[in-house]
ROPA-507252 format. One record per residue: residue number from 1; residue in one letter; x, y, z of N, C-alpha, C in turn. Coordinates in steps of 0.02 Angstrom, whole numbers, padded with zeros to 5 digits. Layout:
N
   i aa    n.X    n.Y    n.Z   ca.X   ca.Y   ca.Z    c.X    c.Y    c.Z
 NUM  A      X      Y      Z      X      Y      Z      X      Y      Z
...
END
This chain:
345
   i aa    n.X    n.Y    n.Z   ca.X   ca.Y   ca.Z    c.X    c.Y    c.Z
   1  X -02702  12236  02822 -02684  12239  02751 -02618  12275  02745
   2  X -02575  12263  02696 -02504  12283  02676 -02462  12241  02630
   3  X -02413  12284  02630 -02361  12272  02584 -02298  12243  02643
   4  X -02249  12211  02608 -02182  12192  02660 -02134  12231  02634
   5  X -02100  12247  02688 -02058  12296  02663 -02033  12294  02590
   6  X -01979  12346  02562 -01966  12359  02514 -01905  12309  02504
   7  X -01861  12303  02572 -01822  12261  02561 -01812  12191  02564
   8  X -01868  12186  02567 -01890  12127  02572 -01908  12090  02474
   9  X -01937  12142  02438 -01952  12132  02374 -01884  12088  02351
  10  X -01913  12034  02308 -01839  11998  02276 -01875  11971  02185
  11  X -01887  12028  02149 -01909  12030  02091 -01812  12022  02034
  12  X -01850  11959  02000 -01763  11962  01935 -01788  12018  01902
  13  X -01832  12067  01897 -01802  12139  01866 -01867  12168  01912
  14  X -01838  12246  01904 -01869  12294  01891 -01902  12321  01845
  15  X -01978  12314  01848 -02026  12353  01809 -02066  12418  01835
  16  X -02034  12484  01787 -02061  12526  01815 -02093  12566  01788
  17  X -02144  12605  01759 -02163  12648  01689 -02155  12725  01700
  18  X -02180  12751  01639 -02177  12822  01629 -02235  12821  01595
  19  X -02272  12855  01648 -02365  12868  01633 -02391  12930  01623
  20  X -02373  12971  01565 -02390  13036  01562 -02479  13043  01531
  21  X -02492  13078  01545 -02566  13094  01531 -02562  13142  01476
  22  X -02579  13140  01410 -02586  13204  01357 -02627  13242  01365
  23  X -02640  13261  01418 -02678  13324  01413 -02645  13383  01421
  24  X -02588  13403  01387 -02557  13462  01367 -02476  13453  01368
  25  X -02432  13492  01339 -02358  13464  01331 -02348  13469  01420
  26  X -02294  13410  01446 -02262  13409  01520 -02220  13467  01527
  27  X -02244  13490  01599 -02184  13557  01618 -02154  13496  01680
  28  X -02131  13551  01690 -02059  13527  01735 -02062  13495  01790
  29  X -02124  13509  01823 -02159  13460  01887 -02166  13355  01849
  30  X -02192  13383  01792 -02190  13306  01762 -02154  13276  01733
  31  X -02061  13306  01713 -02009  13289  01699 -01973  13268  01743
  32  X -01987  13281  01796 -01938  13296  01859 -01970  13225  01879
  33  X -02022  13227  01895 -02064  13123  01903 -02025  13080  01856
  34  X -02025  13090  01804 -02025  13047  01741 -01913  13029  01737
  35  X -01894  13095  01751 -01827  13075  01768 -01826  13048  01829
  36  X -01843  13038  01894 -01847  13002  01924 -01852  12917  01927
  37  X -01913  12908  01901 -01933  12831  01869 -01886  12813  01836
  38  X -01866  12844  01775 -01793  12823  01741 -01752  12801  01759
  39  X -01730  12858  01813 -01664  12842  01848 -01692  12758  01921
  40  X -01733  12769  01938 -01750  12704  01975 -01748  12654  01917
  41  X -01773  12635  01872 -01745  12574  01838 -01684  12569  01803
  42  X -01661  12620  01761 -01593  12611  01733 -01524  12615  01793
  43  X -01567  12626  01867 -01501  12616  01885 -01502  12529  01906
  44  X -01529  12486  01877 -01539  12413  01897 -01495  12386  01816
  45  X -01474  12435  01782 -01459  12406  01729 -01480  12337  01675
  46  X -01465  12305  01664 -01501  12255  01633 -01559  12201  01668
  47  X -01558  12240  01734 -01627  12226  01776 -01702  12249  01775
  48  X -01693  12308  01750 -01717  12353  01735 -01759  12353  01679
  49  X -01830  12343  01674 -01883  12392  01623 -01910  12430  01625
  50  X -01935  12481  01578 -01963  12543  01592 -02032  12547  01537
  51  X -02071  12538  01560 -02128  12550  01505 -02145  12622  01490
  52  X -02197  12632  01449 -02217  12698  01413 -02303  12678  01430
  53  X -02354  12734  01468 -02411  12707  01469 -02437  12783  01458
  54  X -02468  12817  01396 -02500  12854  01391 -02568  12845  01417
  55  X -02582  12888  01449 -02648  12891  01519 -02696  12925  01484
  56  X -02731  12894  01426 -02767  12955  01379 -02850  12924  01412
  57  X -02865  12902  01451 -02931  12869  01485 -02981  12916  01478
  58  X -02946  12999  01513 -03016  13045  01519 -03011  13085  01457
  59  X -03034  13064  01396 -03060  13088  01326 -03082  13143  01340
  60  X -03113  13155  01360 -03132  13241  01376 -03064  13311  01367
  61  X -03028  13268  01399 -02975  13311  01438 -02905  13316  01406
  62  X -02919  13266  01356 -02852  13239  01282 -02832  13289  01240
  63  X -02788  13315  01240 -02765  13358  01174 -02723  13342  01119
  64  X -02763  13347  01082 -02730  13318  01002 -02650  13335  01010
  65  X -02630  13270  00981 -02536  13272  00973 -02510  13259  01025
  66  X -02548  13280  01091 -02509  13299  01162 -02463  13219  01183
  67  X -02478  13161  01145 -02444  13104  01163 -02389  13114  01138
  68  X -02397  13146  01054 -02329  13155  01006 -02275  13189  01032
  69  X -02298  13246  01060 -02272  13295  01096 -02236  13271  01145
  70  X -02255  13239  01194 -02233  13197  01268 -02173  13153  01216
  71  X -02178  13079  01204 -02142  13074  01150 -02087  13098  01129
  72  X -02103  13140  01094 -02043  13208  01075 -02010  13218  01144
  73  X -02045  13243  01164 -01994  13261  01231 -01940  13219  01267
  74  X -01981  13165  01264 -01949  13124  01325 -01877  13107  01287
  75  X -01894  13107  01218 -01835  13062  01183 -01797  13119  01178
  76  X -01804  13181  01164 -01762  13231  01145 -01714  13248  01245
  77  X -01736  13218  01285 -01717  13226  01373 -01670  13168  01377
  78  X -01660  13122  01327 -01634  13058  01323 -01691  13002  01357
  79  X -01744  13000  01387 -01787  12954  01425 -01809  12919  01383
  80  X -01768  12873  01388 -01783  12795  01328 -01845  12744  01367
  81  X -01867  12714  01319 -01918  12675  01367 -01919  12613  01329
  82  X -01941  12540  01352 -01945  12484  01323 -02015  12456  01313
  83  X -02012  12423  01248 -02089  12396  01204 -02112  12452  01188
  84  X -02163  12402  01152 -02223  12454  01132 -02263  12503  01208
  85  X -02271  12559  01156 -02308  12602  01200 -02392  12606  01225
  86  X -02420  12574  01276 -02474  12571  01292 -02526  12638  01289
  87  X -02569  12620  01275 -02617  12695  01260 -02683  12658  01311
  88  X -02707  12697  01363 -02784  12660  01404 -02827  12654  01373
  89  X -02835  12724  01312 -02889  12725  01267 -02888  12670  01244
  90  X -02859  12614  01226 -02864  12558  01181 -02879  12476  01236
  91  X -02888  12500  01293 -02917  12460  01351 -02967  12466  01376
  92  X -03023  12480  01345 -03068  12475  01360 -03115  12409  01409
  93  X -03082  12357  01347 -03099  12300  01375 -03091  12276  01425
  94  X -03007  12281  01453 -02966  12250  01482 -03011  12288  01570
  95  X -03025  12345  01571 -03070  12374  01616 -03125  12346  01644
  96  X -03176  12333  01571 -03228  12335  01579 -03232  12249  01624
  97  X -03188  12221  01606 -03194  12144  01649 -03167  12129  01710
  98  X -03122  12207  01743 -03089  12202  01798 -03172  12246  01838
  99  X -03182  12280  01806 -03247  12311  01842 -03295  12244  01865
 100  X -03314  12199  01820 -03350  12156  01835 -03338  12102  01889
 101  X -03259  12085  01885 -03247  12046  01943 -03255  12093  02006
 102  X -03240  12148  02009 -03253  12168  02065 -03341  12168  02111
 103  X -03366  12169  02053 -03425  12186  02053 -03458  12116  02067
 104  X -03418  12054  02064 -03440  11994  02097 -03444  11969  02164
 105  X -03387  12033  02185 -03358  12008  02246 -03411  12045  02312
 106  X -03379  12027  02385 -03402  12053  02436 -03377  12080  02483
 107  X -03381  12120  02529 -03362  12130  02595 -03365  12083  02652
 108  X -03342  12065  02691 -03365  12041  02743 -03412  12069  02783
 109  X -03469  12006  02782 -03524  12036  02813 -03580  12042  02782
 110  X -03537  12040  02688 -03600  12018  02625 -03601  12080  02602
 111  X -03588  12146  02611 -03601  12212  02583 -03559  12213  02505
 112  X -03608  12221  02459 -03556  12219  02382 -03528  12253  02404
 113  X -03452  12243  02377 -03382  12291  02360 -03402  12353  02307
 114  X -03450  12323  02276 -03445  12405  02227 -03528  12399  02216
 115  X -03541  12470  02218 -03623  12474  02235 -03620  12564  02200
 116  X -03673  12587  02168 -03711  12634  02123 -03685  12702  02178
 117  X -03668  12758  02176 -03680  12801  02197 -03716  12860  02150
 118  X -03765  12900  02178 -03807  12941  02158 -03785  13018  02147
 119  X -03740  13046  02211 -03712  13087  02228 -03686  13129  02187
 120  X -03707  13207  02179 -03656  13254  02132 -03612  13268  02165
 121  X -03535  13297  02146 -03501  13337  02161 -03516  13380  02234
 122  X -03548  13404  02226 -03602  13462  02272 -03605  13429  02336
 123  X -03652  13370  02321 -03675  13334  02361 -03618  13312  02434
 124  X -03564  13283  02380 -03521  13265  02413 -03476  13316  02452
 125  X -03468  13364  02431 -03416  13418  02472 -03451  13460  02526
 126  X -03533  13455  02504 -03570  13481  02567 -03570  13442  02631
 127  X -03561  13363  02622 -03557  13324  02649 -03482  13297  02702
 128  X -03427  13328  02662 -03382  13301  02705 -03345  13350  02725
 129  X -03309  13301  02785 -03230  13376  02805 -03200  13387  02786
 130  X -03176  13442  02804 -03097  13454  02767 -03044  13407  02745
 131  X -03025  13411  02692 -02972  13359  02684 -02921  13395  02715
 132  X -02853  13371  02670 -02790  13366  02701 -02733  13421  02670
 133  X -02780  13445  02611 -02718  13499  02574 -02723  13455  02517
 134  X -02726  13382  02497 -02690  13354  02429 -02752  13349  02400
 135  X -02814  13376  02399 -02862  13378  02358 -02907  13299  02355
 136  X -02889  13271  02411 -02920  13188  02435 -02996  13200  02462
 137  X -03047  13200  02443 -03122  13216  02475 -03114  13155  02524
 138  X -03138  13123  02550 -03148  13087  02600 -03252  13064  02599
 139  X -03247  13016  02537 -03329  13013  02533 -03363  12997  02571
 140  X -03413  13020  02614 -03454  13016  02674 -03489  12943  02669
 141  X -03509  12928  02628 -03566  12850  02642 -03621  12871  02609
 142  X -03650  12907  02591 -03706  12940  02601 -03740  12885  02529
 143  X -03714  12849  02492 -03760  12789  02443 -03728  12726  02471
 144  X -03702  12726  02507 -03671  12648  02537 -03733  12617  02578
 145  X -03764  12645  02621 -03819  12615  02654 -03889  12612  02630
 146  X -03894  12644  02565 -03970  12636  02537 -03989  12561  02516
 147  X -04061  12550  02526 -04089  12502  02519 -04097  12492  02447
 148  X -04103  12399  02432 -04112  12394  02365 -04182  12404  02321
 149  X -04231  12389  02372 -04275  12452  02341 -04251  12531  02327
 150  X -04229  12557  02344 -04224  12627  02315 -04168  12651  02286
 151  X -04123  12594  02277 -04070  12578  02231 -04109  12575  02149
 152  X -04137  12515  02165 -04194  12477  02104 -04226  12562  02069
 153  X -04234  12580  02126 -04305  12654  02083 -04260  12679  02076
 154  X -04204  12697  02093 -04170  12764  02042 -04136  12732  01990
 155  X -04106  12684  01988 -04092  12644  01916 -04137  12645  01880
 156  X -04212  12609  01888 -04247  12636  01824 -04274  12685  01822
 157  X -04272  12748  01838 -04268  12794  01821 -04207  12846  01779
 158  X -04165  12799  01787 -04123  12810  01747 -04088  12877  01780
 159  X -04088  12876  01852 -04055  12942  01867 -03966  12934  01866
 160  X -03928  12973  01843 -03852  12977  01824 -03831  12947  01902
 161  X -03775  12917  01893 -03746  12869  01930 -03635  12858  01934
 162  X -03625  12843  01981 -03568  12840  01957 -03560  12761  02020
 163  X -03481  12719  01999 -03501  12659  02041 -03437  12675  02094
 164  X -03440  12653  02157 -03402  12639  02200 -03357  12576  02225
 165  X -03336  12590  02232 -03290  12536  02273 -03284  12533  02343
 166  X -03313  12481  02405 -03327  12489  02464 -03252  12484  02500
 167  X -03225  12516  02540 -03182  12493  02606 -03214  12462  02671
 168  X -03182  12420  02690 -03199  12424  02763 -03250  12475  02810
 169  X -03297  12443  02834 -03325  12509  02870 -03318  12523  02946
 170  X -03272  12456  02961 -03256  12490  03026 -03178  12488  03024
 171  X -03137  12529  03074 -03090  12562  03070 -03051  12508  03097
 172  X -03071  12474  03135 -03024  12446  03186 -03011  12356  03144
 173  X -03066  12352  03090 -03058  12295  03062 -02983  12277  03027
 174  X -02959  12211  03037 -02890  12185  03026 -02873  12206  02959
 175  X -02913  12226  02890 -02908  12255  02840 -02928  12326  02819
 176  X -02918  12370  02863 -02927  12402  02860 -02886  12451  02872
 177  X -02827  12432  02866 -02776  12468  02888 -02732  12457  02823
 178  X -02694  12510  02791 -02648  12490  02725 -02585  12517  02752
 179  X -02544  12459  02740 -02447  12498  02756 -02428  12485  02704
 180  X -02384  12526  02697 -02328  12500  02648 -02278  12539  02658
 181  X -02216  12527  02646 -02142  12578  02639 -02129  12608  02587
 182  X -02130  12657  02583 -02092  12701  02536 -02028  12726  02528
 183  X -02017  12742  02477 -01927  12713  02468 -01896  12780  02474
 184  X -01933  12851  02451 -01926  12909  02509 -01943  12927  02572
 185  X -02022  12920  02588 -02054  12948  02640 -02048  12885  02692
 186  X -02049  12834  02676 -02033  12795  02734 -02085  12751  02749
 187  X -02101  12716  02811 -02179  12668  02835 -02215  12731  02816
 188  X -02301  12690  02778 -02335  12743  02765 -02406  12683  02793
 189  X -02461  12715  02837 -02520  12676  02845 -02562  12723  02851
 190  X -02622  12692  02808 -02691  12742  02806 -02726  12674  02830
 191  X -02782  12718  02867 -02826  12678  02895 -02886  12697  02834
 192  X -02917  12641  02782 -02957  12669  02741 -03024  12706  02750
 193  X -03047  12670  02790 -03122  12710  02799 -03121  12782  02822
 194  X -03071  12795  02862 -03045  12861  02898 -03031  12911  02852
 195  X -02977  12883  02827 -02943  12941  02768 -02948  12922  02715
 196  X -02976  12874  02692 -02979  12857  02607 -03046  12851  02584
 197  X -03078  12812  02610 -03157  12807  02591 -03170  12775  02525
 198  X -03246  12756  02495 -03262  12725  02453 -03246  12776  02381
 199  X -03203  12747  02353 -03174  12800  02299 -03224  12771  02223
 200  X -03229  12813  02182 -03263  12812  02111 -03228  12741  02063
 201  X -03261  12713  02051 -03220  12648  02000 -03238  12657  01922
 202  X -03303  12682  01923 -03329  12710  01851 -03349  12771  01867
 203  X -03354  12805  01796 -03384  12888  01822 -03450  12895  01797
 204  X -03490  12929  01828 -03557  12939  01799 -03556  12941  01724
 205  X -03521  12968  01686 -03530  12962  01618 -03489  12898  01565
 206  X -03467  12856  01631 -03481  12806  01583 -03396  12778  01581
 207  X -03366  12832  01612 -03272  12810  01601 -03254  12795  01647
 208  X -03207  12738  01642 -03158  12719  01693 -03122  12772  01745
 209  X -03125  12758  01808 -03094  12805  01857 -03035  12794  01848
 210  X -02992  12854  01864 -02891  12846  01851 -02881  12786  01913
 211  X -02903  12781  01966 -02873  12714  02022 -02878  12663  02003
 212  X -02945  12632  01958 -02951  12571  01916 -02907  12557  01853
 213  X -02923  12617  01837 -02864  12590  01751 -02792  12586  01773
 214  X -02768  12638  01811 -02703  12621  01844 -02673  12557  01855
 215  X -02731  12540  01910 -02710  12489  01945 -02714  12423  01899
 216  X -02769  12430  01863 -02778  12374  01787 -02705  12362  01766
 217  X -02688  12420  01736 -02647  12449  01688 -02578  12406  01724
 218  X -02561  12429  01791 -02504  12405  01809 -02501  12315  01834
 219  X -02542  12309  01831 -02532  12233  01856 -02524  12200  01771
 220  X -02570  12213  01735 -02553  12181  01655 -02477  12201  01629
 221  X -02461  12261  01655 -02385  12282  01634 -02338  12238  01678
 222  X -02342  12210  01724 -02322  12171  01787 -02257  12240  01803
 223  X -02310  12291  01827 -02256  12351  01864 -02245  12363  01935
 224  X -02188  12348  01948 -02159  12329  02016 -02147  12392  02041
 225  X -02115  12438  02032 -02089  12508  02063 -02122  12535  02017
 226  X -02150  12592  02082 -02207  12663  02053 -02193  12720  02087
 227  X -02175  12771  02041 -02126  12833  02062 -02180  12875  02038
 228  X -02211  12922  02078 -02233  12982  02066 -02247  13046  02131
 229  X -02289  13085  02122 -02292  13143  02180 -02316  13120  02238
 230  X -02290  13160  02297 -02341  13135  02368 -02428  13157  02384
 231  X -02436  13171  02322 -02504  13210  02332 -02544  13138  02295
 232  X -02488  13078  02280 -02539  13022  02269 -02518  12963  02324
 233  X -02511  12990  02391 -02496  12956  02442 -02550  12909  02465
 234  X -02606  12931  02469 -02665  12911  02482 -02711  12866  02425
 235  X -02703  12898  02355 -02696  12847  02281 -02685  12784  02303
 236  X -02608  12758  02348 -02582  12720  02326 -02621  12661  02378
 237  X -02633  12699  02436 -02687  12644  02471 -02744  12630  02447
 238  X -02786  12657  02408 -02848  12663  02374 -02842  12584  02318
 239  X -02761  12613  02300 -02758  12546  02235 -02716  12498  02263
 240  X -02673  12495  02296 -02678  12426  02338 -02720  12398  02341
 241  X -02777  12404  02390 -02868  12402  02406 -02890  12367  02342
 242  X -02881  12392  02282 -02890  12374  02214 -02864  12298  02192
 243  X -02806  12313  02179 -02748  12271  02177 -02770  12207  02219
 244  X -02779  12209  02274 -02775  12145  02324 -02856  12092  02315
 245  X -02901  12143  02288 -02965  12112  02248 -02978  12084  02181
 246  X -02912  12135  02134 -02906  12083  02078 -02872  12054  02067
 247  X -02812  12038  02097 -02759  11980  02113 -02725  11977  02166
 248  X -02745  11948  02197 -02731  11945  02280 -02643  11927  02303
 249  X -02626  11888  02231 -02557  11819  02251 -02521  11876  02184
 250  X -02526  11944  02171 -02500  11982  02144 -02430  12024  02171
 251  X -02370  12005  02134 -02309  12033  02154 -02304  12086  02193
 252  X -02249  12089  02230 -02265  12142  02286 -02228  12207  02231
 253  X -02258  12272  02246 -02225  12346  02216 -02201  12377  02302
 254  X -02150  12402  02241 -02110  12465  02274 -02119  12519  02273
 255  X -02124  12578  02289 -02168  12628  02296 -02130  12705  02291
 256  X -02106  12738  02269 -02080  12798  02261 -02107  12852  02267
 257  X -02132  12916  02320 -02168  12951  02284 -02129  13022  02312
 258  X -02117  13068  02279 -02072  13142  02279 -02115  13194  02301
 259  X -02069  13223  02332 -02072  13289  02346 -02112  13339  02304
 260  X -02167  13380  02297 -02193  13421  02260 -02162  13477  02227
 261  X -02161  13498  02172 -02125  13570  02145 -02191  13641  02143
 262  X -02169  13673  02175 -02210  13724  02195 -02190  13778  02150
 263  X -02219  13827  02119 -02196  13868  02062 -02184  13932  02117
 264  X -02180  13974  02083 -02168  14040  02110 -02220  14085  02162
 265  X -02305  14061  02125 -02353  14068  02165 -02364  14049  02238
 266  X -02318  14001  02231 -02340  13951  02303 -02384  13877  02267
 267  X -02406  13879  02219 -02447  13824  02195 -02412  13768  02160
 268  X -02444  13695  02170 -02394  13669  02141 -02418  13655  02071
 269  X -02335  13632  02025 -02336  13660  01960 -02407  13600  01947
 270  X -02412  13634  01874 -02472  13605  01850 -02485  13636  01781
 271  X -02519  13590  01724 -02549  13627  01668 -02599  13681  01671
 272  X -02635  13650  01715 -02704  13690  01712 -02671  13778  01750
 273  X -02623  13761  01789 -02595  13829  01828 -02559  13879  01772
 274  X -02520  13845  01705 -02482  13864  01667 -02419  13855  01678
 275  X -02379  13817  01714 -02326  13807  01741 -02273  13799  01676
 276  X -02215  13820  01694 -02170  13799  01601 -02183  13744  01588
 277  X -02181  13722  01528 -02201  13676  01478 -02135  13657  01439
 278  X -02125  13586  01425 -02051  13588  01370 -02068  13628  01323
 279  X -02144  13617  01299 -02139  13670  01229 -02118  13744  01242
 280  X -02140  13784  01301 -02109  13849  01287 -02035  13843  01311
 281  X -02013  13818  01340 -01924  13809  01355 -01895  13773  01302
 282  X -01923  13751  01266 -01845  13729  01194 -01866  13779  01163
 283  X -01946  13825  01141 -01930  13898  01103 -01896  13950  01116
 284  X -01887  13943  01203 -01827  13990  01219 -01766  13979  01227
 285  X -01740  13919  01183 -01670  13896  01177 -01637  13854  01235
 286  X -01702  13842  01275 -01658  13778  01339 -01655  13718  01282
 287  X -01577  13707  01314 -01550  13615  01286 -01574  13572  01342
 288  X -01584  13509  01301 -01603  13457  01348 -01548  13448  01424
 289  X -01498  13476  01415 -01446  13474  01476 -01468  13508  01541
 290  X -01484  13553  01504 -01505  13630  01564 -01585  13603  01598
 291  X -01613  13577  01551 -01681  13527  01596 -01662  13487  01639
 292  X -01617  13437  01603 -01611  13380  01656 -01565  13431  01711
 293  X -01540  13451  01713 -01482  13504  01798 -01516  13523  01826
 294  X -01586  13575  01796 -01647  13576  01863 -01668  13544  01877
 295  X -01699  13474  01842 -01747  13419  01885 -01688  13379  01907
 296  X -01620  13365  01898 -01581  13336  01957 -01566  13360  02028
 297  X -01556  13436  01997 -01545  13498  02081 -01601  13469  02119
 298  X -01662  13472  02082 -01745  13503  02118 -01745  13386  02156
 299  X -01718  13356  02113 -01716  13300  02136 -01668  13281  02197
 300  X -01624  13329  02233 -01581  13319  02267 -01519  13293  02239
 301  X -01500  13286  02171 -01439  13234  02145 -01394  13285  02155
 302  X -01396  13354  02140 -01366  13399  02113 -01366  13457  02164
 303  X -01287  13479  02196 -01294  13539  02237 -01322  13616  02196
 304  X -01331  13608  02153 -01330  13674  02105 -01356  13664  02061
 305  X -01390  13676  01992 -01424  13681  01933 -01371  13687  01883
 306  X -01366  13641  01838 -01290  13650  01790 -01329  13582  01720
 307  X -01299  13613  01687 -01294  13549  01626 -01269  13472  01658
 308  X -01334  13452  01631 -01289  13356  01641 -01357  13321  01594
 309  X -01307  13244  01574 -01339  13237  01548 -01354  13166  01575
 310  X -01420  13137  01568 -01463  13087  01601 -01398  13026  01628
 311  X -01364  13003  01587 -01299  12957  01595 -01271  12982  01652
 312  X -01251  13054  01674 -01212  13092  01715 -01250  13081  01792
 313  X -01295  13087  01789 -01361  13070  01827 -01360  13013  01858
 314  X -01367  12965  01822 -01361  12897  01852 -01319  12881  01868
 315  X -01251  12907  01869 -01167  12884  01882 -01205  12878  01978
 316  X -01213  12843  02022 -01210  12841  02088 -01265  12839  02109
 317  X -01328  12851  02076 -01380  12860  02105 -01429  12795  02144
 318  X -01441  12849  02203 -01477  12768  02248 -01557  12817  02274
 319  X -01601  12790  02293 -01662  12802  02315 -01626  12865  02401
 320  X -01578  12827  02421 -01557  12872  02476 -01542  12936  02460
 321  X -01523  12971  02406 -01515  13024  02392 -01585  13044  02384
 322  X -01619  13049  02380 -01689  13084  02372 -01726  13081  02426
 323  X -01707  13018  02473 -01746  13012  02539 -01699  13079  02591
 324  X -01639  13116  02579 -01628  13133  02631 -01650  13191  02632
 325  X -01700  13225  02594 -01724  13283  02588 -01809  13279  02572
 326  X -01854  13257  02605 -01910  13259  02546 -01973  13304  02576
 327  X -01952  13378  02590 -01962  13441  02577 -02017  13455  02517
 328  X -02069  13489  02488 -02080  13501  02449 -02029  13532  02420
 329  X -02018  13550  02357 -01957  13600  02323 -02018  13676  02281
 330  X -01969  13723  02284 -02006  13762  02252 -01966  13821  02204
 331  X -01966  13806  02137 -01939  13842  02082 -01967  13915  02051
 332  X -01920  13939  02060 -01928  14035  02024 -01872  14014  01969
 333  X -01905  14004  01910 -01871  14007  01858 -01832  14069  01841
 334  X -01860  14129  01847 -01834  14201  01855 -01782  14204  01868
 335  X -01771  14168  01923 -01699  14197  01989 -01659  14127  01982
 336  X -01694  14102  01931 -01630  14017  01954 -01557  14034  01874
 337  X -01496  14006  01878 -01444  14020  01861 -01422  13947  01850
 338  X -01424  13950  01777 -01382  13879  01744 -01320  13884  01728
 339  X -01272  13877  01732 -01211  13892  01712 -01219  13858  01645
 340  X -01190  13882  01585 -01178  13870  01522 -01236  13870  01500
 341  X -01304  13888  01524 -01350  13916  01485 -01360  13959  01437
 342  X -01396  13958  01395 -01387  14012  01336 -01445  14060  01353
 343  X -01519  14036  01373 -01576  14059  01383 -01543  14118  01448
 344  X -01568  14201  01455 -01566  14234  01507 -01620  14235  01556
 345  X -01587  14169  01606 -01627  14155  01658 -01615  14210  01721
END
């Protein structure tokens, strides 16, 4: 299984989105993605689309406005985007019938592709090894081989459930192997059963998993280049895997994924960590200039952190500039120095 190279892709445009999740205003780890993607399609110029896909799927986790907010932002950074703006919450449907085809299909050998798992949280981490650092569990099997008798009795019993999606179960099988090139990091192959395993497609309570709606999401958008962190390196084989079950004769993507921004802790940035937020940096008087100069520096465009503005950015920019460094990066806002800043950084 794979992708052909990147240079090989011969798409009349580029489709690429900007998929922020509202669950709280974007700090700078998720600007720094989002100018990225930008700059990969607007530098194709009238080749070039850029969609808007608010990732509001896990309702739980949604914070009122936080789309408005994103929004706000992006436009106040200059990050223009084309059409209407997609929201997942309002795809329900479009899910619920990609779940089902899958759920028609088979493995070789006859094993459904997607089958009930029982398993808590618990269950599962008591169960497997160490991952890898990017927070990837590696699901053991442990509801893949139950019988349909005792499938049957815990369904009606109604015990909580979440559904799977099968890989390959042996390693060495001709599909079981995922490549693809990445347009920073380079040939990338996971062997699935090894390092990826049968990943969640629905969640026990009833919602779409982020690898399904994604992958939904981007084939209905017909999105060709996908720019985000390396900590969704392994994501991207999972939804390939996806991808190649619900449209097999589906355009080939290009694949982008960056370098991590590590805050001051050592951790990388994040909401839940508290990492800056646009909202507290425009209350402390950062201009949209002084944003975009760190996420160009922290992007490799830029020897230094300085005002520029998104146009300035794109004057030359190629995927090779970002491949010749792809280092995690790690920002001390404290100690960093904007020239013509007003804020005392």
């Amino acid at each position: 299984m794979g992708e052909p190279r990147v240079d090989q892709v011969d798409q009349a445009k580029v489709v690429g989105r900007l998929a922020p999740s509202p669950t709280g205003r974007m700090h700078l780890g998720n600007i720094y993605a989002c100018l990225a993607a930008w700059l990969g399609v607007r530098s194709q110029g009238s080749c070039g689309v850029l969609r808007l896909r608010i990732e509001d799927i896990d309702t739980p986790r949604v914070v009122k406005d936080a789309g408005r907010w994103i929004m706000d932002d992006l436009a106040w950074l200059g990050l223009d985007w084309d059409g209407e703006v997609v929201y997942q919450s309002q795809r329900a449907d479009a899910y619920s019938q990609a779940l089902k085809l899958l759920e028609s299909q088979q493995l070789i050998g006859g094993q459904p592709l997607v089958y009930p798992c029982f398993c808590s949280r618990a269950d599962i981490r008591a169960a497997s090894a160490p991952n890898e650092g990017d927070g990837f569990i590696v699901y053991p099997g442990t509801c893949r081989g139950l019988s349909h008798r005792i499938v049957d009795e815990r369904l009606a019993r109604g015990q909580r459930h979440s559904f799977r999606i099968a890989v390959p179960d042996q390693p060495d099988e001709s599909d079981a192997i995922c490549r693809f090139d990445d347009l920073i990091f380079g040939p990338q192959s996971f062997n699935l059963p090894r390092q990826v395993g049968d990943v969640v497609v629905q969640r026990s309570d009833g919602l779409v998993s982020y690898q399904l709606a994604v992958t939904v999401d981007d084939l209905a958008m017909g999105v060709n280049q996908i720019v985000r962190g390396r900590d969704l390196l392994r994501s991207t084989a999972i939804q390939m895997w996806i991808r190649n079950h619900l449209q097999p004769q589906a355009p080939r993507v290009q694949y982008a994924h960056l370098p991590l921004i590590d805050g001051v802790d050592g951790r990388r940035m994040s909401k839940r960590f508290g990492s800056p937020d646009l909202g507290s940096l425009r209350r402390d008087g950062w201009t949209a200039r002084q944003v975009l100069g760190v996420c160009g520096w922290l992007l490799g465009l830029l020897d230094r952190p300085r005002p520029v503005s998104v146009q300035e950015l794109l004057d030359g920019f190629t995927w090779n500039m970002l491949a010749a460094d792809h280092k995690d990066r790690k920002l001390d806002l404290s100690k960093l120095e904007v020239s013509g800043a007003k804020p005392n950084l």
